[in-house]
C-alpha positions in Angstrom: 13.7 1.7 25.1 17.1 1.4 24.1 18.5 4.4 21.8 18.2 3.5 18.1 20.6 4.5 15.6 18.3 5.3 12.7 15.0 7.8 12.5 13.0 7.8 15.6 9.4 9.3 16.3 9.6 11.7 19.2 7.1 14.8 20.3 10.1 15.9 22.7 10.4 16.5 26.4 9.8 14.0 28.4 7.9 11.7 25.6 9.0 8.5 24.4 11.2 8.1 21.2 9.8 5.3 18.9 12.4 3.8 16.1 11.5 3.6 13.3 13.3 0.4 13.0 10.1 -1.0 14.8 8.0 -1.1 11.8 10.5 -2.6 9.7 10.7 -5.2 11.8 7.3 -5.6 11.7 7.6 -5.7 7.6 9.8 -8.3 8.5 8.2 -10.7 10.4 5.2 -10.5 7.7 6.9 -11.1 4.7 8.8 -14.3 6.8 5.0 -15.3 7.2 4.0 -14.8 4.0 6.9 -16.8 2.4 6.1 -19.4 4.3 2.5 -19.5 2.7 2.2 -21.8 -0.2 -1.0 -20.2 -1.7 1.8 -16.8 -2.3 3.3 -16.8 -5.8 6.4 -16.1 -5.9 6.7 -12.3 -7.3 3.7 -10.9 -5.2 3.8 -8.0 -3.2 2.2 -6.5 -0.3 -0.5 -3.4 -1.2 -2.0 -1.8 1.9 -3.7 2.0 1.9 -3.6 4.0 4.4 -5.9 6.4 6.0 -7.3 9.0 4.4 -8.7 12.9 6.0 -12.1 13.7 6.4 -14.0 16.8 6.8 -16.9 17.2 9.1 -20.3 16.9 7.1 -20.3 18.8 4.4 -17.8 21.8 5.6 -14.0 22.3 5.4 -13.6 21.5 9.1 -11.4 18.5 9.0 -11.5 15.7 11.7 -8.3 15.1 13.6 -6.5 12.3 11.7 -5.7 9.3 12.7 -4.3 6.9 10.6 -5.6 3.4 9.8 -4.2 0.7 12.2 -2.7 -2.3 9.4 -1.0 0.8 7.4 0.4 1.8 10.9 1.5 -1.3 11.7 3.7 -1.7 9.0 4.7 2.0 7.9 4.4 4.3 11.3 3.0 7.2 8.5 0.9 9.8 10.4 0.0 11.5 7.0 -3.1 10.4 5.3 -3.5 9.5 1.7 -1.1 7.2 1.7 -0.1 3.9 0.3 2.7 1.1 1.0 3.9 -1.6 -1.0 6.0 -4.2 0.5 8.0 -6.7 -1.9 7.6 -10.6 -0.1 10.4 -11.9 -1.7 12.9 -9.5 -1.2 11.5 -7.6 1.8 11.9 -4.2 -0.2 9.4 -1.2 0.9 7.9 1.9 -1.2 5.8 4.6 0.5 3.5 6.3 -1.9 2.6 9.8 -0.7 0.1 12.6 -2.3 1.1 14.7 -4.9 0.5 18.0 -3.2 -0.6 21.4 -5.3 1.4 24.0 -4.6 -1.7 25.7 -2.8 -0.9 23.7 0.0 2.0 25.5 1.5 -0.1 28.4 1.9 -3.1 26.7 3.9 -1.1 23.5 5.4 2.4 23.9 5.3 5.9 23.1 3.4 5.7 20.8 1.3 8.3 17.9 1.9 10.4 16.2 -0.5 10.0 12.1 -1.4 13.3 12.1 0.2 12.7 13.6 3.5 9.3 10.6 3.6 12.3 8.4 2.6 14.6 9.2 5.8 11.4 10.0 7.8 10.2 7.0 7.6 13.4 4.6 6.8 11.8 2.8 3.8 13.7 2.0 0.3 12.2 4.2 -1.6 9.0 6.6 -2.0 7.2 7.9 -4.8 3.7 9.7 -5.6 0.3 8.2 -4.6 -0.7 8.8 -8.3 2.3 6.3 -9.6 1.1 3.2 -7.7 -0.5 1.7 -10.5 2.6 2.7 -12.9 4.8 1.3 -10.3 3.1 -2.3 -10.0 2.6 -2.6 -13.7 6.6 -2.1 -14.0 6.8 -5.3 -11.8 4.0 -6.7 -13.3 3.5 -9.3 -10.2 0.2 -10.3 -8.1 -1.3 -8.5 -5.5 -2.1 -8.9 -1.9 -4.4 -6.4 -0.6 -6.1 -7.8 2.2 -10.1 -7.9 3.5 -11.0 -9.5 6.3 -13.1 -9.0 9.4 -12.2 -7.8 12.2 -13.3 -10.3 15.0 -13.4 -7.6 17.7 -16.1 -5.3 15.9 -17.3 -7.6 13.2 -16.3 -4.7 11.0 -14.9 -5.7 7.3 -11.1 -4.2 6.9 -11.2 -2.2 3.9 -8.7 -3.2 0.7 -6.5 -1.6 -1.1 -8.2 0.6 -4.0 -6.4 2.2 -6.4 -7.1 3.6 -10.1 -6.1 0.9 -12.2 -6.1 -2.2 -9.8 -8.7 -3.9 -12.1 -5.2 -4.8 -14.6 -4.0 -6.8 -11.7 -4.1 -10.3 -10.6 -5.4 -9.7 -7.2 -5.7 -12.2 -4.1 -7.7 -10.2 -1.3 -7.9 -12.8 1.3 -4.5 -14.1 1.9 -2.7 -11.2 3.3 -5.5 -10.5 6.8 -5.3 -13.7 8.5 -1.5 -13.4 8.2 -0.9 -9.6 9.3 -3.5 -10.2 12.0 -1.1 -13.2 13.3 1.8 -10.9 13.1 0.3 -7.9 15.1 -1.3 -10.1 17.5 2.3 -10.7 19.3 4.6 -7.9 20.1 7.9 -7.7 19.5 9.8 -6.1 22.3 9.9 -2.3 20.4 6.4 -2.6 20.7 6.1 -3.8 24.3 8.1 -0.9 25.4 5.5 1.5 23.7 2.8 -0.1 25.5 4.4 0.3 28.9 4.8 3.8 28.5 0.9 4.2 27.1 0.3 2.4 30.0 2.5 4.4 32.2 1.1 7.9 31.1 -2.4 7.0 31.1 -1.9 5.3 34.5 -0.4 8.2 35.9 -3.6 10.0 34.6 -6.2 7.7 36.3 -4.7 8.6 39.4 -4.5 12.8 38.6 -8.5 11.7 38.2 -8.3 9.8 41.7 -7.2 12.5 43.5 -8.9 15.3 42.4 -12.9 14.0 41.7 -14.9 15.9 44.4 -18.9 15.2 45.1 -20.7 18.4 42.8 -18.0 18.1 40.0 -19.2 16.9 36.8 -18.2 13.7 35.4 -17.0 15.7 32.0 -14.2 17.5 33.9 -12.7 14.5 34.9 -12.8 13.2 31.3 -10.6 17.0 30.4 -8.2 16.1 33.3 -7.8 12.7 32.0 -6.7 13.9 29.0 -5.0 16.7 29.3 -2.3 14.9 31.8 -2.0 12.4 28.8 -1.2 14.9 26.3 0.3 17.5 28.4 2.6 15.0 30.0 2.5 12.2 27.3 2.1 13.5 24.2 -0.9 11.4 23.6 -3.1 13.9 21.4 -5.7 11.0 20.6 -7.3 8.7 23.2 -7.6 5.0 22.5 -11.3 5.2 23.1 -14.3 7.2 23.5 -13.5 8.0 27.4 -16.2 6.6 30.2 -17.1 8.6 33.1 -19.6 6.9 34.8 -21.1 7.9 38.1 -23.7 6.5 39.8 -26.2 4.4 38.2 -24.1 5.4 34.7 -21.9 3.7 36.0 -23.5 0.5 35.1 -23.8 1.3 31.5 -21.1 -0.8 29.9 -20.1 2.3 27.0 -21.1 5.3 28.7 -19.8 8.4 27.5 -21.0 8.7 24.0 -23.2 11.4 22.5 -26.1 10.4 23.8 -24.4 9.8 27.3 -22.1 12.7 27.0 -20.6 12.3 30.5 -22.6 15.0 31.6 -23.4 14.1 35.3 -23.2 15.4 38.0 -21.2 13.4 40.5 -23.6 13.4 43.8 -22.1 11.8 47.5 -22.2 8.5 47.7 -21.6 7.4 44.3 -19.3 4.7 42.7 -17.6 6.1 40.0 -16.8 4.1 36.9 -13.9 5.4 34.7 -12.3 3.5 31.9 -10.2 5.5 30.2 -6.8 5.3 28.1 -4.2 7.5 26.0 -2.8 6.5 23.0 0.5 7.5 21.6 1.7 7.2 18.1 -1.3 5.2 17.2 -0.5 2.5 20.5 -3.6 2.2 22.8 -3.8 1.8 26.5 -7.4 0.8 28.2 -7.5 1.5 31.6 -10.8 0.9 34.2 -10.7 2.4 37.8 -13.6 2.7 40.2 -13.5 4.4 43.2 -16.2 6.3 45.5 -16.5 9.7 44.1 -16.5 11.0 48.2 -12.9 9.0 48.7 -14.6 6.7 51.7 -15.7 3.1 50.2 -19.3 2.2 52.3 -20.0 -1.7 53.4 -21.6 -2.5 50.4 -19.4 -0.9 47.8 -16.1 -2.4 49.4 -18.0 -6.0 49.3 -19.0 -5.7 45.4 -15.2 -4.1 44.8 -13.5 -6.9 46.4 -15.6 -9.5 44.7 -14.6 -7.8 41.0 -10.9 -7.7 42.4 -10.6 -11.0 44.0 -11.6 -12.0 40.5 -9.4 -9.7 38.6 -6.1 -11.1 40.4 -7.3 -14.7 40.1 -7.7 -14.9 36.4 -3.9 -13.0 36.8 -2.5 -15.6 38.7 -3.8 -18.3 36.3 -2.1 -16.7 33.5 0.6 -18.6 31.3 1.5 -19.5 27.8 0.0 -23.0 27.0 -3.2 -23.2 28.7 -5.2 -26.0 27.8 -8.6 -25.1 28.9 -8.9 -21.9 26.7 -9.3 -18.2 27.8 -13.4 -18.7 28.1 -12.8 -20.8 31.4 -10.9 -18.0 33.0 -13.9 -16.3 32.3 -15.8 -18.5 34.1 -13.5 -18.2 36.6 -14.7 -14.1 37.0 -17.8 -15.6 37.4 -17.5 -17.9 39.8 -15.5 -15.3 42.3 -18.1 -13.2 41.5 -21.1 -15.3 42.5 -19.0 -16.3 45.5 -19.0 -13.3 46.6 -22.7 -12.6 46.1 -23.4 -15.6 48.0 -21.9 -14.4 50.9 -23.1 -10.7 50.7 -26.8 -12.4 50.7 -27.8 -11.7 47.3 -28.3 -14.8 45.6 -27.3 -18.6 46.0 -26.2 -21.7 43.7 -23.4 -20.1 42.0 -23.3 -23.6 39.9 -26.6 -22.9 38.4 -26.4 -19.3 38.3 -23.1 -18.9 36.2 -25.0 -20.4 33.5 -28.3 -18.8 33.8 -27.5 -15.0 34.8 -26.5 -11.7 32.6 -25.9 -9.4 35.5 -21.9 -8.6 34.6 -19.6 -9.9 31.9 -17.0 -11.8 32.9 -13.0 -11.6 32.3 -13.0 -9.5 28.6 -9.7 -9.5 26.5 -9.2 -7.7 22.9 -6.5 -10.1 21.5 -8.1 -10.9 17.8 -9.4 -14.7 17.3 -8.3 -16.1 14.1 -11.4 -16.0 11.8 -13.0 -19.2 11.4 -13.1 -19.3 15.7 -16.2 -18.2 17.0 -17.2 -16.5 20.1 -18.5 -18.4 23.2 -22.3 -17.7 22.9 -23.2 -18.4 26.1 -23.9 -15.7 29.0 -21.2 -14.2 30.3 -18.5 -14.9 27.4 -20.3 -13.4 24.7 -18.2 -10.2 25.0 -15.0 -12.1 25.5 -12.7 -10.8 22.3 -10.5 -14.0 21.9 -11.3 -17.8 22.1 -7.9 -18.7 22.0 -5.2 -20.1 24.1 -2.7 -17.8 25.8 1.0 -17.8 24.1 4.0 -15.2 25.1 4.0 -11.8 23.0 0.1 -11.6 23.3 -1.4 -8.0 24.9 -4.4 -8.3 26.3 -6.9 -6.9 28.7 -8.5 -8.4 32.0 -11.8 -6.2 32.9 -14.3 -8.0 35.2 -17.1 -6.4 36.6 -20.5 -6.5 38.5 -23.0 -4.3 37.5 -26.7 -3.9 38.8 -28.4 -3.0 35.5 -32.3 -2.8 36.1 -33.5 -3.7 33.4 -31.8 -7.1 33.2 -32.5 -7.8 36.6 -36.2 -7.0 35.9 -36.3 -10.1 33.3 -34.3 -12.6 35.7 -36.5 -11.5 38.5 -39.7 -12.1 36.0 -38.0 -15.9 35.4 -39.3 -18.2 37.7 -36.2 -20.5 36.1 -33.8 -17.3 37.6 -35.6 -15.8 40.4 -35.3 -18.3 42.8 -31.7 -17.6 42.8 -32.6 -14.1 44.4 -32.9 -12.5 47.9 -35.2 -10.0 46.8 -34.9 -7.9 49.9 -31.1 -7.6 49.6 -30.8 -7.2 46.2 -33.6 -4.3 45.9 -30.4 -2.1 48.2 -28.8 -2.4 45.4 -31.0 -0.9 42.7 -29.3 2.0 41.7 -25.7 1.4 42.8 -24.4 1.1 39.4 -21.4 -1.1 38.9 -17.7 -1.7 39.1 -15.0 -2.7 36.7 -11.2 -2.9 37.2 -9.6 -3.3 34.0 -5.9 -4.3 33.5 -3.8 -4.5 30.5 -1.4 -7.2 30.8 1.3 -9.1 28.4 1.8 -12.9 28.8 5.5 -13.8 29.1 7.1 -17.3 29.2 6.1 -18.2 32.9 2.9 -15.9 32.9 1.8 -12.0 33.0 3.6 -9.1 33.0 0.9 -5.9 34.3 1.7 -3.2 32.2 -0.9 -0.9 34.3 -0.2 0.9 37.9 -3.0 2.1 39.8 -4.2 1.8 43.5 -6.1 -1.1 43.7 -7.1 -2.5 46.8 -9.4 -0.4 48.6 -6.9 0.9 51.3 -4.5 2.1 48.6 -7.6 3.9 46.6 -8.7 5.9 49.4 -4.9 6.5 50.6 -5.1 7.9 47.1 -8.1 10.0 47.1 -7.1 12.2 50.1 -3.9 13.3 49.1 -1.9 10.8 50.1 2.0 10.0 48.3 1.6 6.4 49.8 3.5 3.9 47.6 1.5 0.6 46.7 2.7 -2.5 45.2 1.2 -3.2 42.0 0.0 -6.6 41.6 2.4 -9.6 39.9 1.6 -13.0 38.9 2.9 -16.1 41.2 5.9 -17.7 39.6 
């Protein structure tokens, strides 16, 4: 990233400096949007809040903050408590921060000045968290806080909420269609975070490569993970709850969590599953590697891995800006290499009828957000695709099919006449227990198709060159022109 003249975020060493002229840019492009909108009045402003610190249960052990994605977006504030107002008309910005007691210096720190927020965080002006009511009724114009769902989770976006608000005239569903438009392509400040996430976390994946070892436990790979990414990255927060599963774990889909606390021990013979990712300054990587944990891919393993990255690289190659036939057929298009594949290993046949009828892997996922009003693909294998829509330049997104052998839906298609027939029930029972593999890319469309934004060993040579110590270069994977 080019040297910026203004404030920068930076951890130092090695890191990556962020300007702060990113986010006003961002404030930018929104209010640009927003003009542009004839429900806006003219007057309104922008009111988002930021995140705020929480303590575990019912103690004074606070959680590790960090801050609320929108706010982000358009401040780059790591503090919580915060709030932002952002003028549409005239593009003007005002962070509110807390009013600190003095007891604060003694348990958290020096307390900083509205002006060093000011410089900090190169906005017009900043006041106290307790004047943003003062401060609007001064201007005495409508607000825009915004609530909407979030068409990844299905969570609801929480508003604005401030003492006093009720005074206001307030339009709550204007602003999150709009900022969601904006953050959904990245300018090219942002693009150059994400290939550094990337980069890091990347680099990290293949620390893990090298150093898994039969008897280990799938938790230590998870510390190695991320210590390289905030050792060497900076990257004190990971974008996601990190998966490290081996064996059959490896077939559960969000492994990792409390009641899967990557606790395994990692046994010979084992796929290993790891979809992992750092995240700096609040910008996420997602990153899926799967390897055998004893370096040496058998028959079967290299057959289902190539099948998952013949399909990875041929959604890739179909990649480009204006595609008529919408991201769910690229998903089909997973599933059809995948089935292909099974065909030819012995384990089932028809992939025609099967691709419709089956729930053995997901298909091709991405996480760019659908506008709301376009639903999901509810039919197998595209349910858990993030996005319905077409692919334009500036979108980020992530390609992560897989095949996994989860027993408990194969016992329901095998105990479906309508399903079962598709079956060789000999071949398929060897794999009962092998788990599953993903490969998961993060990738940004450009004008004449994909840019990867991950390096990792892919094909299997390259893996196990990795695996035993080997400085072999490989050649990441690019898109046909």
């Amino acid at each position: 990233m080019a040297a910026s003249a203004g404030p920068n975020f930076w951890l130092g060493n090695e890191t990556l400096k962020v300007p702060l002229a990113l986010f006003a840019l961002n404030r930018r492009r929104l209010c640009e949007r927003l003009r542009k909108n004839t429900a806006v009045q003219a007057g309104s402003v922008v009111v988002l809040q930021g995140g705020e610190e929480t303590q575990r249960y019912c103690t004074d052990t606070g959680l590790l903050f960090r801050q609320e994605s929108f706010f982000h977006w358009a401040f780059g504030v790591t503090e919580p408590g915060c709030y932002g107002i952002i003028d549409v008309d005239s593009g003007k910005s005002t962070l509110f921060v807390p009013r600190l007691p003095a007891s604060h210096a003694t348990w958290m720190g020096k307390i900083h000045s509205k002006e060093h927020f000011k410089e900090k965080y190169s906005v017009d002006d900043v006041q106290y968290s307790d004047e943003v009511s003062m401060t609007c009724l001064c201007s005495n114009v409508p607000l825009s806080p915004q609530r909407g769902v979030n068409t990844d989770s299905g969570s609801v976006c929480r508003e604005a909420s401030f003492e006093g608000i009720s005074k206001f005239n307030v339009n709550n569903t204007i602003l999150h269609p709009e900022i969601v438009e904006c953050r959904v392509f990245k300018t090219d400040m942002e693009l150059e975070v994400l290939r550094y996430t990337n980069r890091i976390s990347s680099e990290a994946h293949r620390e893990v490569m090298k150093a898994v070892k039969v008897g280990m436990k799938e938790y230590e790979m998870e510390s190695l993970f991320e210590h390289y990414c905030y050792s060497r990255g900076g990257m004190r927060h990971s974008s996601y709850t990190c998966i490290c599963g081996s064996g059959e774990n490896s077939a559960v889909l969000h492994y990792g969590h409390a009641g899967a606390p990557n606790d395994r021990t990692i046994q010979d013979g084992d796929m290993c599953l790891f979809d992992m990712g750092g995240e700096y300054y609040c910008f996420a990587s997602d990153i899926t590697c799967s390897f055998p944990a004893n370096g040496k891919f058998t028959p079967d393993q290299k057959a289902v891995y190539e099948a998952v990255l013949r399909s990875c690289r041929a959604v890739m190659s179909a990649m480009k800006p204006g595609e008529g036939r919408g991201w769910g057929q690229e998903g089909r298009r997973a599933d059809r290499e995948h089935l292909e594949d099974c065909m030819a290993g012995g384990i089932q046949e028809s992939p025609d009828e099967t691709v419709a009828s089956l729930q053995l892997w997901v298909g091709s996922s991405s996480r760019v957000l659908s506008p709301q009003g376009v639903e999901r693909i509810d039919e197998p294998g595209l349910r858990s695709l993030r996005t319905a829509r077409h692919l334009a330049p500036g979108m980020v997104l992530t390609v992560e099919p897989g095949i996994y052998f989860i027993d408990h839906l194969l016992d329901e298609a095998l105990a479906d006449p309508a399903r079962a027939c598709f079956f060789n029930r000999e071949v398929l029972q060897r794999f009962r227990g092998f788990g599953g593999v993903r490969i998961e890319e993060d990738v940004a469309v450009t004008d004449t198709g994909m840019e990867l934004l991950t390096c990792v060993p892919r094909t299997v040579e390259e893996i196990e060159a990795c695996m035993s110590g080997s400085d072999k270069a490989f050649t990441p994977f690019s898109s046909p022109k």
